[in-house]
C-alpha positions, 0 to 999 in steps of 0.5 A: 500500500505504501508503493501505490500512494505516491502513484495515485497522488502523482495521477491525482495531480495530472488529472487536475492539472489537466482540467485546470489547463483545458479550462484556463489555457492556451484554449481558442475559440472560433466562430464561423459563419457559412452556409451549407450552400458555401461550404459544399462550394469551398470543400467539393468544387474546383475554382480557377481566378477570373483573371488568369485562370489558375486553379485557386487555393483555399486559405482560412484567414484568423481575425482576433476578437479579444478574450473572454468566456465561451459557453461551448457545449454548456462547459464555460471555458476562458479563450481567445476568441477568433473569426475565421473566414475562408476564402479562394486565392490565386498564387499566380496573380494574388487576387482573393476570392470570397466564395460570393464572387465566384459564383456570379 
């Protein structure tokens, strides 16, 4: 019984630790707004640039919001907060695309 007190207290020790790291660190919160019809677009059709009519890249651009509680899954947790956007662009020219103006 005396071998198997300092494990449990070790053990004891990385469990709270790790509660305390999930809800109070270096956690991010992202927020996104897209709609199914943008999403299929972004992920399952290929898009080429109107200019020089290269194949277009995906890119997910970050935007910091600031820091503060997040309820995510009714578990409040302190996080950055970031907006992420996703858009479409061309290595050959460097023009970006929203997914918007691809489809006019």
């Amino acid at each position: 019984m005396g071998e198997l007190l300092p494990i449990l207290i070790l053990v004891a020790i990385i469990i709270i630790a790790g509660l305390l790291l999930a809800r109070f660190g270096n956690s991010r919160h992202y927020e996104i707004e897209l709609t199914f019809k943008q999403l299929m677009d972004y992920y399952l059709k290929k898009h080429y640039c109107k200019s020089c009519n290269n194949r277009l890249k995906r890119i997910a651009k970050d935007e910091y919001k600031g820091e503060g509680w997040s309820s995510i899954m009714n578990t409040s947790t302190h996080a950055k907060k970031y907006k992420r956007t996703y858009e479409m662009h061309c290595s050959n020219c460097g023009r970006s695309y929203q997914s918007e103006q691809l489809n006019q």
